[in-house]
TORKOL-4160 file (C-alpha; in steps of 0.2 Angstrom, whole numbers, padded with zeros to 4 digits, m for minus):
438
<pt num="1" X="0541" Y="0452" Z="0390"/>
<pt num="2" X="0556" Y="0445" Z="0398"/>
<pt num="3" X="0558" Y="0426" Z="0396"/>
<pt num="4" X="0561" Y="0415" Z="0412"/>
<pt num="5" X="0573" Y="0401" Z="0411"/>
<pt num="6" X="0569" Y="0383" Z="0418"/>
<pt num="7" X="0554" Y="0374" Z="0425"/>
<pt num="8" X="0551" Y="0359" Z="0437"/>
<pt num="9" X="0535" Y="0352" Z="0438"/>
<pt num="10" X="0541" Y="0344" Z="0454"/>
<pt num="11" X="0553" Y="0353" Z="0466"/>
<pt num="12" X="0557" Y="0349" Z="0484"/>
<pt num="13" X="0564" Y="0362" Z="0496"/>
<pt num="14" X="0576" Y="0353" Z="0508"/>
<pt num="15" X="0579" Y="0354" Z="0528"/>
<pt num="16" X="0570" Y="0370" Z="0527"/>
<pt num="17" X="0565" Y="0381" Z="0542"/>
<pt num="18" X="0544" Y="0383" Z="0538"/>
<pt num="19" X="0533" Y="0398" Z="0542"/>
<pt num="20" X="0515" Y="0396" Z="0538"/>
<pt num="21" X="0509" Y="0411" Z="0542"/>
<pt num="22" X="0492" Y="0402" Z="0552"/>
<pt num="23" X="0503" Y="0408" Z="0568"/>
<pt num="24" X="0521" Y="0416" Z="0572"/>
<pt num="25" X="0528" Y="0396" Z="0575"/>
<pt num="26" X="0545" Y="0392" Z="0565"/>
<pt num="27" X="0544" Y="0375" Z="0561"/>
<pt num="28" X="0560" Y="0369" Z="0560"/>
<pt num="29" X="0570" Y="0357" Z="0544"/>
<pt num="30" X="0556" Y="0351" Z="0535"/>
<pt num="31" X="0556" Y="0345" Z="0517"/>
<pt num="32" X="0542" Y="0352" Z="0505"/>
<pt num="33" X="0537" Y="0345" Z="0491"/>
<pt num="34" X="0529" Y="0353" Z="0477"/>
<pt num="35" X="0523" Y="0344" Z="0462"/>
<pt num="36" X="0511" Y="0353" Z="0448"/>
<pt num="37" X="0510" Y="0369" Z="0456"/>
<pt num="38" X="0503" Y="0359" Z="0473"/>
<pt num="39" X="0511" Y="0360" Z="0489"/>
<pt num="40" X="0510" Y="0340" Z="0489"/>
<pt num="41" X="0518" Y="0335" Z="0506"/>
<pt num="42" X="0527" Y="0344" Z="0523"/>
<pt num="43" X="0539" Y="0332" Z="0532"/>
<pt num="44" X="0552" Y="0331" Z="0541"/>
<pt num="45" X="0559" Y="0317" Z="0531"/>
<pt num="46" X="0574" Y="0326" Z="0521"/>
<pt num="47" X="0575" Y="0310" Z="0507"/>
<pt num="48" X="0572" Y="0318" Z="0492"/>
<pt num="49" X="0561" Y="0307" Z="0478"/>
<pt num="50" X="0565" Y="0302" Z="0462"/>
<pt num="51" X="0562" Y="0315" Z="0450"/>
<pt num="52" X="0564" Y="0330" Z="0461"/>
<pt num="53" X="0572" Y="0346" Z="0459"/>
<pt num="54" X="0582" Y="0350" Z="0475"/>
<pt num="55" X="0584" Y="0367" Z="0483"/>
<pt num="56" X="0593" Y="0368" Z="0498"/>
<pt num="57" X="0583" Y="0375" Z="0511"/>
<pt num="58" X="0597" Y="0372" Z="0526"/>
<pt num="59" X="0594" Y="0387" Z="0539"/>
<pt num="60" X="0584" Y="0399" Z="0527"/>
<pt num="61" X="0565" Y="0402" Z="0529"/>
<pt num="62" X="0550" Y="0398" Z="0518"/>
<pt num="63" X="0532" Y="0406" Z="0519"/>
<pt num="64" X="0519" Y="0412" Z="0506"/>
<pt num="65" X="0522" Y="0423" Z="0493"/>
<pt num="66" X="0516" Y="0439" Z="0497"/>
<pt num="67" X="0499" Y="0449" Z="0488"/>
<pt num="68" X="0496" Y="0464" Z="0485"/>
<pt num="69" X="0479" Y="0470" Z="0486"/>
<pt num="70" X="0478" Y="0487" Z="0478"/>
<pt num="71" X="0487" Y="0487" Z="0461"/>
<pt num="72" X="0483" Y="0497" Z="0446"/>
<pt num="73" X="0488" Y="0487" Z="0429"/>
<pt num="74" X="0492" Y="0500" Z="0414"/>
<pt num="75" X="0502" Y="0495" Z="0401"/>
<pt num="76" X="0519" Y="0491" Z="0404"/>
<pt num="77" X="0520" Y="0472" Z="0403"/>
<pt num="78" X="0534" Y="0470" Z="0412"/>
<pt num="79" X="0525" Y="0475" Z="0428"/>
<pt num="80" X="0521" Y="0457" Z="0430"/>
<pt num="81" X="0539" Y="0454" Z="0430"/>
<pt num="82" X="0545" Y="0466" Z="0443"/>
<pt num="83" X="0530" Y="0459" Z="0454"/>
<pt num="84" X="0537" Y="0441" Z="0452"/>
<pt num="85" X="0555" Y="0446" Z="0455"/>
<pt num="86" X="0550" Y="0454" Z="0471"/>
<pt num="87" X="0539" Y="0439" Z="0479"/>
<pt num="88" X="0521" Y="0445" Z="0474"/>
<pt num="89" X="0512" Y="0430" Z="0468"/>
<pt num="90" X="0493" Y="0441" Z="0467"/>
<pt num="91" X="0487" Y="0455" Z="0463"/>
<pt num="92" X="0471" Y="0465" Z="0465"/>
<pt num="93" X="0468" Y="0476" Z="0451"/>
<pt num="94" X="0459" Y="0490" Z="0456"/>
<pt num="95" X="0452" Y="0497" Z="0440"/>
<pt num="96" X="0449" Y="0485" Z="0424"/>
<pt num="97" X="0449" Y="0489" Z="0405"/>
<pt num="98" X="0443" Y="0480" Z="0392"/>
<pt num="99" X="0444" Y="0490" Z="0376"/>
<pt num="100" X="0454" Y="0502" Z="0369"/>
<pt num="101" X="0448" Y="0520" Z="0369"/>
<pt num="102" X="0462" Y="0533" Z="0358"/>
<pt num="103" X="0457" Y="0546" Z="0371"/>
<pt num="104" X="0464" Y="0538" Z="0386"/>
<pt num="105" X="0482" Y="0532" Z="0374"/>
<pt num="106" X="0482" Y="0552" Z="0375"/>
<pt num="107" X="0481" Y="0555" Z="0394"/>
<pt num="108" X="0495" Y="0542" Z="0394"/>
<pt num="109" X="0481" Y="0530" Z="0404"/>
<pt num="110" X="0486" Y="0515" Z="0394"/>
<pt num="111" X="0479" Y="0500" Z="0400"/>
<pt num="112" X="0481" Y="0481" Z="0395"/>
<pt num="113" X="0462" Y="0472" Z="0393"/>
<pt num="114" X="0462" Y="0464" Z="0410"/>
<pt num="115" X="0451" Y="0449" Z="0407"/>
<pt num="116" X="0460" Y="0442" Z="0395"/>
<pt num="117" X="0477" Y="0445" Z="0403"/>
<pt num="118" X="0469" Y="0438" Z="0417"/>
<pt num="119" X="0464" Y="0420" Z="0406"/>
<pt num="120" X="0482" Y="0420" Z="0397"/>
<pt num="121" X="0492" Y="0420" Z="0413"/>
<pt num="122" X="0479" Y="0407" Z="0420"/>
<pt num="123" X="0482" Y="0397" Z="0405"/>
<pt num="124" X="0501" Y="0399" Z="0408"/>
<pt num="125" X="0503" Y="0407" Z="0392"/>
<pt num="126" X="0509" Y="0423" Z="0400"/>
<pt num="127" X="0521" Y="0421" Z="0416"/>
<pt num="128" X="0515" Y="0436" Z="0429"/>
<pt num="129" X="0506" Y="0433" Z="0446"/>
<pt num="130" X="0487" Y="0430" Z="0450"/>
<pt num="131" X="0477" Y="0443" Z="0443"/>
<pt num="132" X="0461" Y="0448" Z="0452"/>
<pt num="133" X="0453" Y="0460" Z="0446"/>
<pt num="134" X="0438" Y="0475" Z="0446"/>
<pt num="135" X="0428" Y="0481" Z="0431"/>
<pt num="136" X="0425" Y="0498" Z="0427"/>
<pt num="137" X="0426" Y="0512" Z="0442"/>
<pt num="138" X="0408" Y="0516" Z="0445"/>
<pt num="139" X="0408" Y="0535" Z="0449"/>
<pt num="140" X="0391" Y="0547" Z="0451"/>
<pt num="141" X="0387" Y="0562" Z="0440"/>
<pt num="142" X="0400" Y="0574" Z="0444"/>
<pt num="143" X="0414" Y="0563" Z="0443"/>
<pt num="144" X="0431" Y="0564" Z="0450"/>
<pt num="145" X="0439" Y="0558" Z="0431"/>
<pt num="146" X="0435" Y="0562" Z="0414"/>
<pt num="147" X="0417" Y="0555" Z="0410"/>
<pt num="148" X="0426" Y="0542" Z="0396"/>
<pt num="149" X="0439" Y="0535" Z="0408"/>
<pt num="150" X="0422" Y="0527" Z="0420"/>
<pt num="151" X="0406" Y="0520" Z="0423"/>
<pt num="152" X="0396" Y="0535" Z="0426"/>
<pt num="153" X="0380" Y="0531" Z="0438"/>
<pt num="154" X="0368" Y="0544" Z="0435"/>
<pt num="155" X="0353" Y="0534" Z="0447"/>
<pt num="156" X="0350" Y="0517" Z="0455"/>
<pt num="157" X="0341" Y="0509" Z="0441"/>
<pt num="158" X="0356" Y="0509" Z="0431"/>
<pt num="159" X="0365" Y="0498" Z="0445"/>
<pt num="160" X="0358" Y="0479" Z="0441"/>
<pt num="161" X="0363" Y="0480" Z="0425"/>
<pt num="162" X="0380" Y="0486" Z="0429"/>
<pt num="163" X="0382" Y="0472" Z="0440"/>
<pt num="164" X="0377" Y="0459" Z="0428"/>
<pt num="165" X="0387" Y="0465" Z="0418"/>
<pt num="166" X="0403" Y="0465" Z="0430"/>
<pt num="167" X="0397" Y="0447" Z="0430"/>
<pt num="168" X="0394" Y="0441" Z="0415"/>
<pt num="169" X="0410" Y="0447" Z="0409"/>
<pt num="170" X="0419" Y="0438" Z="0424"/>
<pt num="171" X="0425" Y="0451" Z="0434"/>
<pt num="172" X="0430" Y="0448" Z="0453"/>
<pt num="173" X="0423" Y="0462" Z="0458"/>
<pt num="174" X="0415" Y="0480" Z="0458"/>
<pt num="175" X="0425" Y="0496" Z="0463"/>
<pt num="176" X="0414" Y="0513" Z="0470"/>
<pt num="177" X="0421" Y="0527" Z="0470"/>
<pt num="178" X="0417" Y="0543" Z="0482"/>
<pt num="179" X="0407" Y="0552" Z="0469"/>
<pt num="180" X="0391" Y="0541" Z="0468"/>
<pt num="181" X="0375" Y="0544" Z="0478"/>
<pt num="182" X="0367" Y="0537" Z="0492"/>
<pt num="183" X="0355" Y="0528" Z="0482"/>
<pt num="184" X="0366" Y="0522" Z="0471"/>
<pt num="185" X="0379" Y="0514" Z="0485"/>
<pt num="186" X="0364" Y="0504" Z="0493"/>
<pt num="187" X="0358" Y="0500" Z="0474"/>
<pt num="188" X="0378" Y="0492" Z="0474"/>
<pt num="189" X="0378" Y="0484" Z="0488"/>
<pt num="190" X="0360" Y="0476" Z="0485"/>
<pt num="191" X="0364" Y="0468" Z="0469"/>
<pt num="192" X="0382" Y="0464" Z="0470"/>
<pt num="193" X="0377" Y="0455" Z="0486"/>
<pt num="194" X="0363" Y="0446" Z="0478"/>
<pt num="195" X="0376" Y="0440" Z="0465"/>
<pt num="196" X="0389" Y="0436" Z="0479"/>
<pt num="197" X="0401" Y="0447" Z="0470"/>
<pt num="198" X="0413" Y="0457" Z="0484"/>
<pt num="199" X="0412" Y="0476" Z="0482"/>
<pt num="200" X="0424" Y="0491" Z="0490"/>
<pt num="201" X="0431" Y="0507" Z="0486"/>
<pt num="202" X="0432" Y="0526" Z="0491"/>
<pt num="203" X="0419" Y="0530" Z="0505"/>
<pt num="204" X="0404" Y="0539" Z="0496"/>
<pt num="205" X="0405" Y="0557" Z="0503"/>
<pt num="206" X="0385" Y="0555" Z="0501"/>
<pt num="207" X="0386" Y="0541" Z="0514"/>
<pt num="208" X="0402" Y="0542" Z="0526"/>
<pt num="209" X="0412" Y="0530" Z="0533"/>
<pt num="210" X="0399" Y="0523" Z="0545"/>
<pt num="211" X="0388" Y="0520" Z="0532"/>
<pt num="212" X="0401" Y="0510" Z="0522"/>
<pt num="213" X="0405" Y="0499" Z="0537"/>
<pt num="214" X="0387" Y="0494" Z="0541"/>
<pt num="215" X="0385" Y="0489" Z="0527"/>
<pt num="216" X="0398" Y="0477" Z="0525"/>
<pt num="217" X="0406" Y="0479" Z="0511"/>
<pt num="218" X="0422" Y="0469" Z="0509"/>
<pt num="219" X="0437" Y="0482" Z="0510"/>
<pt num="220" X="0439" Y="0503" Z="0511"/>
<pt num="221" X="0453" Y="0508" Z="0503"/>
<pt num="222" X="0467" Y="0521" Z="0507"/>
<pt num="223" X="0460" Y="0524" Z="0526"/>
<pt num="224" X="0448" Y="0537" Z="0514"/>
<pt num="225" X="0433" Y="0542" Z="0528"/>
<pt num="226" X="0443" Y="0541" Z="0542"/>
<pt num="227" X="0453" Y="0553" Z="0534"/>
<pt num="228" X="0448" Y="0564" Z="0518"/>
<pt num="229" X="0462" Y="0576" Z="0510"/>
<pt num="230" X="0450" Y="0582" Z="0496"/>
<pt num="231" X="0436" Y="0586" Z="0509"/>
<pt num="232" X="0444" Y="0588" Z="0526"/>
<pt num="233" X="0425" Y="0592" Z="0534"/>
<pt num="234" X="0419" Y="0577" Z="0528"/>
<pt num="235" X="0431" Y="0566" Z="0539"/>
<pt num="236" X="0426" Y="0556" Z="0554"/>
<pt num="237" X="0433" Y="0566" Z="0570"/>
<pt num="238" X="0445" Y="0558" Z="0579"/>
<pt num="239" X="0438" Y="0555" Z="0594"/>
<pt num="240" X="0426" Y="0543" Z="0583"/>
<pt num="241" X="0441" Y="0532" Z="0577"/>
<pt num="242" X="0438" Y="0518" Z="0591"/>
<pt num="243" X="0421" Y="0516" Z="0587"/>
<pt num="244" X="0423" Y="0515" Z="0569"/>
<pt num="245" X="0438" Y="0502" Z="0571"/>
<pt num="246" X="0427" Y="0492" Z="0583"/>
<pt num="247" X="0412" Y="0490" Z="0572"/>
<pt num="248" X="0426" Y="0486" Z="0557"/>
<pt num="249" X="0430" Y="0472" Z="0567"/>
<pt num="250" X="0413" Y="0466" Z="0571"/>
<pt num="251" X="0405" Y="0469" Z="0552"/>
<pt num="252" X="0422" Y="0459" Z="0547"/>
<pt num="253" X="0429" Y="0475" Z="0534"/>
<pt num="254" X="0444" Y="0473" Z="0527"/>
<pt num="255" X="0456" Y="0490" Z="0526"/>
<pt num="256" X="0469" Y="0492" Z="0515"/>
<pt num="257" X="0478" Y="0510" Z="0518"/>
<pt num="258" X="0492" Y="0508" Z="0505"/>
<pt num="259" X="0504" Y="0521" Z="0516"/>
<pt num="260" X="0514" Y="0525" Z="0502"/>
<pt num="261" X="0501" Y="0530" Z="0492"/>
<pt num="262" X="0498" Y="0544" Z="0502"/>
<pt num="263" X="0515" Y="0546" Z="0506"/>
<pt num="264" X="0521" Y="0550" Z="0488"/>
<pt num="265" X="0506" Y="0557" Z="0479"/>
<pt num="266" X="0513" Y="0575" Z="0480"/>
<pt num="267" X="0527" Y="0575" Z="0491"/>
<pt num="268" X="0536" Y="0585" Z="0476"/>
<pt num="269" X="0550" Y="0590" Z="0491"/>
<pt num="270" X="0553" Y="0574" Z="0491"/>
<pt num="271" X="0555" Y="0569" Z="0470"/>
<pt num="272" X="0573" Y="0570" Z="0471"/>
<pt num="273" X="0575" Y="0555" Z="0483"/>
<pt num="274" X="0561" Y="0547" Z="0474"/>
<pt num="275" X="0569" Y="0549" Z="0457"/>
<pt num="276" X="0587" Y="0540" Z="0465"/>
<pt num="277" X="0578" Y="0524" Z="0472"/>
<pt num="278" X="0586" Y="0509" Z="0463"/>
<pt num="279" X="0569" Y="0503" Z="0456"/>
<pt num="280" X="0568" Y="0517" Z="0444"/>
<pt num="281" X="0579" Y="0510" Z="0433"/>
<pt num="282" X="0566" Y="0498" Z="0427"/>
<pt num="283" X="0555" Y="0510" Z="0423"/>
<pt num="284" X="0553" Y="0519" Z="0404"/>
<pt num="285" X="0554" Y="0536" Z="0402"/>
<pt num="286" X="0537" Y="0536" Z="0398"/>
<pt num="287" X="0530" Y="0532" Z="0415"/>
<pt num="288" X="0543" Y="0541" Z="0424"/>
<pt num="289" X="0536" Y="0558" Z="0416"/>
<pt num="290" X="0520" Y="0553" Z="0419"/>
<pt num="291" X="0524" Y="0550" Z="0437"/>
<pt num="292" X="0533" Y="0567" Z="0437"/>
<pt num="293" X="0517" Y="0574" Z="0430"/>
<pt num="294" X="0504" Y="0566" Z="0439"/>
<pt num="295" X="0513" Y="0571" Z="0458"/>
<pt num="296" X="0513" Y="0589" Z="0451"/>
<pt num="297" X="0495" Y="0589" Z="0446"/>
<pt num="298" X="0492" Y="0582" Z="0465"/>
<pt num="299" X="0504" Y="0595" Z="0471"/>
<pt num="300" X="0494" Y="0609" Z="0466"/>
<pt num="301" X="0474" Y="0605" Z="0467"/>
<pt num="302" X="0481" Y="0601" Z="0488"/>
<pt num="303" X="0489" Y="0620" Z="0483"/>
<pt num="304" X="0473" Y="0628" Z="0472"/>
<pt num="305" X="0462" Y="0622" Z="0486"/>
<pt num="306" X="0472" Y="0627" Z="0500"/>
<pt num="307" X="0471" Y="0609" Z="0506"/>
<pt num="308" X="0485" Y="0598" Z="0516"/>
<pt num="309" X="0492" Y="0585" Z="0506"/>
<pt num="310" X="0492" Y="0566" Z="0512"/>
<pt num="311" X="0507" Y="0564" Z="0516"/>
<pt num="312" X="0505" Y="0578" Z="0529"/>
<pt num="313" X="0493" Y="0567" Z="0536"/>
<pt num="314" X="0506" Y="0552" Z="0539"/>
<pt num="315" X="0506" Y="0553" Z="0559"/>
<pt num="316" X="0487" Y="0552" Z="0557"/>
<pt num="317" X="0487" Y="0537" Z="0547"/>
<pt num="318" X="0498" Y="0530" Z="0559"/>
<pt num="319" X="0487" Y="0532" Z="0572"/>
<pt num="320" X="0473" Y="0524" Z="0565"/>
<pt num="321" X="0484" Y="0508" Z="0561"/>
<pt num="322" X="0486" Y="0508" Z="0581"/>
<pt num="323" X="0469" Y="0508" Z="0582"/>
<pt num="324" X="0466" Y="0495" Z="0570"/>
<pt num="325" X="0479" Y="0483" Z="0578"/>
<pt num="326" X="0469" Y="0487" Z="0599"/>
<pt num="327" X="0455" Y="0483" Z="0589"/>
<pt num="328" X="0459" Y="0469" Z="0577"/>
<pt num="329" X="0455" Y="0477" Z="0561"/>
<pt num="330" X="0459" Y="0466" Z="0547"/>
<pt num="331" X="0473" Y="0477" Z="0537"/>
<pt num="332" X="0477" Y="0474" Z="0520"/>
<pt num="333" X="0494" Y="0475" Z="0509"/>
<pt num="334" X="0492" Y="0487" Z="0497"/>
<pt num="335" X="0502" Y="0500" Z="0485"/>
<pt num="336" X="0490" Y="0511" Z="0473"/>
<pt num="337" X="0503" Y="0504" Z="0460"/>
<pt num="338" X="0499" Y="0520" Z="0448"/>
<pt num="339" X="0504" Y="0533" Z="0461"/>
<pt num="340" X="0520" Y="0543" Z="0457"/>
<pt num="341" X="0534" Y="0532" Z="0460"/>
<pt num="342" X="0524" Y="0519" Z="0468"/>
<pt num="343" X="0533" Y="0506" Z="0456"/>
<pt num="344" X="0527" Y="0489" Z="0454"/>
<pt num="345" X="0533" Y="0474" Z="0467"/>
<pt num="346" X="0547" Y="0485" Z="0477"/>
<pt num="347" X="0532" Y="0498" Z="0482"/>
<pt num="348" X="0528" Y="0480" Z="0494"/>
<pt num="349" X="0541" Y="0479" Z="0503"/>
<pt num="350" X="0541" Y="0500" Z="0506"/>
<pt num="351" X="0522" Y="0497" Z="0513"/>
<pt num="352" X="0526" Y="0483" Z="0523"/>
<pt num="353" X="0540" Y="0495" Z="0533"/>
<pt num="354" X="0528" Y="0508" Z="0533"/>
<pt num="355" X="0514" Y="0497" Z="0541"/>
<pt num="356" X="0529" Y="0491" Z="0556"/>
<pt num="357" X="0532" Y="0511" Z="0557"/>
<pt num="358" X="0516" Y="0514" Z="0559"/>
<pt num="359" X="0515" Y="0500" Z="0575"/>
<pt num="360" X="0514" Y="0483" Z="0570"/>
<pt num="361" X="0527" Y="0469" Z="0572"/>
<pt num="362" X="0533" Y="0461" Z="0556"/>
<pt num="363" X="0525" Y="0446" Z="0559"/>
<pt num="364" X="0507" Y="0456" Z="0559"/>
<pt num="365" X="0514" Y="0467" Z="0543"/>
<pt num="366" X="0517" Y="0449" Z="0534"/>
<pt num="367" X="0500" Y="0444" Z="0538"/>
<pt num="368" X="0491" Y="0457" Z="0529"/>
<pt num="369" X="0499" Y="0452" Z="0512"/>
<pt num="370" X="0495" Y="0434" Z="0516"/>
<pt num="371" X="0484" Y="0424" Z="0526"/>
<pt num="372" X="0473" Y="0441" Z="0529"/>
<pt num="373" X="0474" Y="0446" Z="0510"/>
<pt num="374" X="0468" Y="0427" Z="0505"/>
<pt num="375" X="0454" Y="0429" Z="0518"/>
<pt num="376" X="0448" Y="0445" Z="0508"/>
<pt num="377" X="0449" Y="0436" Z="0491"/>
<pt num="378" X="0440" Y="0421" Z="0498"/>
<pt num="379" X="0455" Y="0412" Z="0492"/>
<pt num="380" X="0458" Y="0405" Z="0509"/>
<pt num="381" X="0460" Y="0388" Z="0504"/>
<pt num="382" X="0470" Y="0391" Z="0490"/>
<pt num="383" X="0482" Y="0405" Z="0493"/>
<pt num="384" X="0491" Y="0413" Z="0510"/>
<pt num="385" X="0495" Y="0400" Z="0520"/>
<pt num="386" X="0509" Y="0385" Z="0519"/>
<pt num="387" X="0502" Y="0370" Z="0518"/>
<pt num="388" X="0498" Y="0353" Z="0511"/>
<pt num="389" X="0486" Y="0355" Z="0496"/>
<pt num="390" X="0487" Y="0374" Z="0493"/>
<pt num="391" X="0494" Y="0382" Z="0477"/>
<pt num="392" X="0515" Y="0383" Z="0480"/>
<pt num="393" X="0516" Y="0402" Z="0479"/>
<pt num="394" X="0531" Y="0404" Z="0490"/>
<pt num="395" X="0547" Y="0413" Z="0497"/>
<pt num="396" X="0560" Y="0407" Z="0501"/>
<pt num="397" X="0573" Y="0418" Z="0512"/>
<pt num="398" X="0591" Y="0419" Z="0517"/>
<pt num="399" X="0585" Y="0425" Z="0537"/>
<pt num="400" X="0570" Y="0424" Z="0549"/>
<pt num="401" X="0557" Y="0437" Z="0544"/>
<pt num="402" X="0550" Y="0442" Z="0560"/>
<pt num="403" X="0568" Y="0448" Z="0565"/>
<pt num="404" X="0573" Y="0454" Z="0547"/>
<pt num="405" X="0558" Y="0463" Z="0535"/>
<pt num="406" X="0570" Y="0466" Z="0522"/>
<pt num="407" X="0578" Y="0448" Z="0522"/>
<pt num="408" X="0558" Y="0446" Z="0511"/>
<pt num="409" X="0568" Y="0459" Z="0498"/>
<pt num="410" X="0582" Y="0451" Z="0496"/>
<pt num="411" X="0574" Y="0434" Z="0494"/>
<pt num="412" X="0583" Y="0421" Z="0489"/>
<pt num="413" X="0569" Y="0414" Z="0478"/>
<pt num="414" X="0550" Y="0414" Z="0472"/>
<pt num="415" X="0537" Y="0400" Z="0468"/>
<pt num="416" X="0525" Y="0406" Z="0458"/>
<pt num="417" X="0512" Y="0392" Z="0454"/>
<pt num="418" X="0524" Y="0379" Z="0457"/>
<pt num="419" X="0537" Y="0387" Z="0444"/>
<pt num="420" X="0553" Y="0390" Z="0454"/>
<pt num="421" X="0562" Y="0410" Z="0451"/>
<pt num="422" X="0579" Y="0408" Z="0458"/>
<pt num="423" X="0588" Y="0425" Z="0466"/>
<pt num="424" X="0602" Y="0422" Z="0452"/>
<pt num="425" X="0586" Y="0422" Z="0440"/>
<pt num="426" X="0578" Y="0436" Z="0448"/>
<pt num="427" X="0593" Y="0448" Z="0447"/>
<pt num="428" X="0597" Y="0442" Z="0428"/>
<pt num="429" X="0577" Y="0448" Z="0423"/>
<pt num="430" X="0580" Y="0464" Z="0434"/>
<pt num="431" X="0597" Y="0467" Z="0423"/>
<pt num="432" X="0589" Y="0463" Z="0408"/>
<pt num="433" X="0576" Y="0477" Z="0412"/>
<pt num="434" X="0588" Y="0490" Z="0419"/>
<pt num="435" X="0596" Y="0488" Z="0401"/>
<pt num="436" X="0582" Y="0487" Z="0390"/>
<pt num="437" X="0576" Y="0506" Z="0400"/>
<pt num="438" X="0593" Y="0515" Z="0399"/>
């Protein structure tokens, strides 16, 4: 992993312009003060304490650090670092491992053990963003992936012990996947409720999109039900989209379509332009080949089957976005970190233009990887916002956000629990990479 030069246990950002992300207001030259990983104080009293590290905030903007809620961790450590030079603070992952299986080291699924990168980064004896994260996917009988690779749920009386389980171990929470029965999803919802542990995932084809909604779950991924590219006649019609959006509002679902999942999972016309994106040049060979060969295995089931694939179905999703903003959905910032050339950290900034293309403003596109995200994670009073007393996850840019989206890019810093990542220190780590992968 790449080492990160310098830490402040108390830094003050000077006569800086502050977004908080609770509204669209610009609060204008404001000191803050952050002192061991706390935001400590907001003023606008630019006197800078004893003991301080300064950063000159004069006319550049500071809001939260942005998360990512759809992530899945293999084994390039590294990741973390790309996350952190981009501005992502958290992550959610997805789909956790714990122990080593050879068979999966052969699939080219290699996975770090979760948990217990989880407890080093907490412990600071790793540097990486916040990691949230879901056990074991929970599929039914006649499962999407290899049998090995999941938790297979062959009937509801196996569910309570799975949940325990979950837990027991620690995990955050517990991830259904399409395949699983009827009885099995309200066996889910039953106990993972009962143990207040949040649950979400792929709509169950047994159940629908409905189903899910009513029965509160905390987050539908990828816009699956509304849309379903492996089963088109299970998908909700279009004229039941409003519905559907209304009552996510009301049962207070969280949504998270990671666009650019769908865009890239087997655009293969598109590889060439993929392949040339600047980020790939902190990639290994061996996770560009397996991005090359997982697009072309999407590529032809959409074929074998005679099936569109998603990213035909992007003037679809983009309708439902509309949708969610008429009836305030909550929307969630996520990637599907794991989907060809979906890479780690720079795939945020490519959804957060996808989410203004498809209709929101920038300032609603910021939300969903901030004070929205926070809110799903229950973290509300921790993480999302700016302000006194909160963890100093943080961005700091050169030009107003809600004008410029890319200015988040091309930051000119991060602060990741308290720990300031300068741009220059940014771009040193990202060199570092580029040459370690050539």
């Amino acid at each position: 992993m790449i080492p990160l030069k310098n830490e402040y246990e108390k830094i003050a950002i000077v006569n800086v312009n502050v977004i908080t992300m609770k509204n669209s207001k610009v609060i204008s030259n404001q000191t803050v003060l952050v002192n061991k990983g706390l935001i400590e104080q907001i003023n606008g009293n630019n006197n800078i304490p004893d003991g301080y590290f300064s950063i000159d905030g004069k006319d550049k903007y500071l809001l939260p650090s942005l998360i990512d809620m759809h992530v899945h961790l293999g084994d390039n450590i590294d990741d973390l670092m790309l996350y952190l030079v981009n501005g992502v603070t958290t992550i959610r992952n997805m789909w956790g491992y714990e122990n080593f299986d050879f068979r999966n080291w052969l699939l080219g699924t290699r996975v770090f053990h979760h948990l217990r990168l989880k407890k080093q980064i907490e412990k600071g004896e790793v540097i990486g963003p916040q990691i949230i994260t879901a056990g074991s996917m929970n599929e039914g009988e006649k499962s999407f992936f290899p049998k090995f690779m999941v938790n297979v749920i062959k009937s509801k009386e196996q569910v309570e012990n799975m949940v325990k389980r979950h837990a027991d171990n620690g995990y955050d929470l517990i991830k259904f996947y399409s395949t699983i029965s009827k009885d099995v999803f309200d066996a889910i919802v039953f106990h993972a409720k009962k143990r207040r542990i949040p649950i979400g995932g792929h709509v169950p084809d047994s159940v629908g999109l409905e189903y899910v909604v009513n029965a509160q779950v905390n987050s539908v991924e990828h816009l699956f039900g509304f849309f379903n590219p492996y089963n088109p006649e299970l998908a909700l019609k279009e004229s039941e989209i409003p519905k559907i959006a209304d009552l996510s509002a009301e049962k207070n679902v969280f949504h998270c379509p990671t666009l650019i999942a769908s865009e890239r999972i087997g655009n293969v016309e598109k590889r060439k332009d993929y392949e040339n994106e600047k980020e790939m040049a902190y990639l290994p060979n061996r996770v560009k080949k397996g991005m090359r060969f997982l697009q072309n295995a999407s590529n032809n089931l959409f074929k074998k089957k005679n099936l569109k694939a998603n990213h035909e179905y992007i003037p679809y999703l983009f309708k439902i976005i509309q949708q969610f903003k008429k009836s305030g959905v909550k929307i969630l910032l996520g990637t599907d970190k794991a989907t060809p050339y979906v890479v780690s950290g720079f795939s945020v900034h490519r959804e957060l233009k996808l989410l203004c293309d498809a209709g929101l403003s920038p300032f609603e596109a910021i939300q969903t990887g901030t004070i929205t995200a926070a809110q799903c994670l229950n973290q509300s009073n921790e993480i999302g916002t700016v302000e006194v007393g909160k963890r100093a996850d943080l961005l700091l840019t050169e030009d107003n956000p809600f004008i410029d989206l890319d200015t988040l890019r091309k930051h000119c810093g991060v602060i990741v629990n308290g720990r300031w990542i300068s741009r220059d220190e940014c771009g040193r780590v990202l060199n570092l990479l580029k040459k370690k992968n050539t």
